[in-house]
N, C-alpha and C positions, 0 to 999 in steps of 0.2 A: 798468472796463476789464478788470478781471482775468474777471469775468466773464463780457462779450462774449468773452474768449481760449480759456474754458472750454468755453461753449457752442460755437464754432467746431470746436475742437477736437474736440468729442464727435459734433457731428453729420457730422466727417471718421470717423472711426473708425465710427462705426454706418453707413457708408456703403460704406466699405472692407469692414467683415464683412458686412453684408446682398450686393455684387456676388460676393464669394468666395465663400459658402453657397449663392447663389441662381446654379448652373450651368445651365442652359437647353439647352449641348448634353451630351444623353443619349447617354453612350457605353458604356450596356447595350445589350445584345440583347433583340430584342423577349420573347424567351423563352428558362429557363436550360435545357431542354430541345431541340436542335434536330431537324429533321425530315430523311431522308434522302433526297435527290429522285431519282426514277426517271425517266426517258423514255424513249422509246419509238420504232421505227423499224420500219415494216414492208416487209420485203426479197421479198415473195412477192408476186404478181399477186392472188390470190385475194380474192375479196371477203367481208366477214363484214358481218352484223348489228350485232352488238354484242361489245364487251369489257365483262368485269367485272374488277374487283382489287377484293378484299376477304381479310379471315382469320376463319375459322370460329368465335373466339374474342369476335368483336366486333361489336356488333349490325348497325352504320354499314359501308357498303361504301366504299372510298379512290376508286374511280371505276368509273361504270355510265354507259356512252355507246357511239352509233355512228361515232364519229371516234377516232381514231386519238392521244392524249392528248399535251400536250408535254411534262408533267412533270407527276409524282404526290408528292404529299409523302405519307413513309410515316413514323408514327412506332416506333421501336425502343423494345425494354422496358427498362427501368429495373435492373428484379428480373432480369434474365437475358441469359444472352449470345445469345441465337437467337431468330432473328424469324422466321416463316416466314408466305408470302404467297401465297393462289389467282390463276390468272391464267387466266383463263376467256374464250374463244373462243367465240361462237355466229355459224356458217355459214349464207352466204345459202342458201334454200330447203333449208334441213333442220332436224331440230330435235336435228339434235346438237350436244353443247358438247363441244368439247376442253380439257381442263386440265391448267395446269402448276402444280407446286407450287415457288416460289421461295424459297429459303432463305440469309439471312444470318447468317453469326457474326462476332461482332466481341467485344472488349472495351469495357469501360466508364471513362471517367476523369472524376472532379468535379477542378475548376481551381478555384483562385479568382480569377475577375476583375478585381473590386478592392474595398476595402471599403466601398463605395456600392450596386453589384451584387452582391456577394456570390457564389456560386460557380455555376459553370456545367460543365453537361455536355460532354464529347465524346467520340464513339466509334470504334474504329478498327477497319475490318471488314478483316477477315483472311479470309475465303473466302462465297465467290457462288455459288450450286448452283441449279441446275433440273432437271427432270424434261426432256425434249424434246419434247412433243408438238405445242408452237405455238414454243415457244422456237426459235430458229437458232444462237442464240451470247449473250453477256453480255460486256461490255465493262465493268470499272471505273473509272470516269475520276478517281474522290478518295476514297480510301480512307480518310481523317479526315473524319469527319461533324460537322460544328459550323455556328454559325451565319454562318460566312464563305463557304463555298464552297456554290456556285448548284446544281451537279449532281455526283451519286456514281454511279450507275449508269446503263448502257445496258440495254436489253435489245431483241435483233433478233428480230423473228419473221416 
């Protein structure tokens, strides 16, 4: 008897710690890193071939299309407070490109999440610079960049 009370007993407790270790919902972020998403809105008649976004630093351009983008995920450096980004026009029937040079600065903060996740980043840009040659204006919509908020910047051109 004592021992049916025993085993009972044991396979209640290995039951209770195996549901409490084994959480299922995942409340990290897909990554401790997040990305700061740009969109895009073009306020002029004119028609262009193509955009590029890309930084001359990194092989991989962030987007090369003839539409008009809804959001770019740009990722911010680690090592430094300033991210700066090409934003490159090429007009119908010419083969000129216009380019602006976009520039963020922000600070940097590691969080910790919790001690499953472990720490995470967020950034908090403090100032939005362009050149104007395609740009029209910038609008910031969420100046903390983490993995909760959908969009950070506008950009009109």
């Amino acid at each position: 008897m004592k021992t049916n009370f025993f085993l009972v007993i044991l396979c209640i407790s290995v039951s209770v710690f195996y549901i409490g270790c084994n959480n299922d919902d995942d409340d990290c972020p897909n990554s401790s890193v997040p990305y700061m998403i740009l969109t895009f809105e073009q306020t002029s008649a004119i028609s262009f071939d193509s955009i590029f976004l890309y930084n001359n630093n990194l092989s991989d351009s962030f987007y090369t299309g003839s539409l008009v983008p809804d959001g770019v995920n740009i990722p911010l450096k680690l090592d430094a407070d300033t991210t700066t980004i090409n934003f490159d026009i090429k007009y119908n029937d010419t083969t000129d490109i216009k380019s602006d040079i976009l520039v963020f600065i922000y600070n940097t903060e590691f969080k910790l999440n919790n001690l499953e996740c472990g720490f995470i980043t967020e950034f908090n840009l403090s100032t939005v610079t362009s050149t104007l040659n395609n740009v029209d204006s910038i609008n910031v919509t969420n100046y903390k960049v983490n993995s909760d908020i959908k969009n950070h910047v506008e950009i009109y051109f």
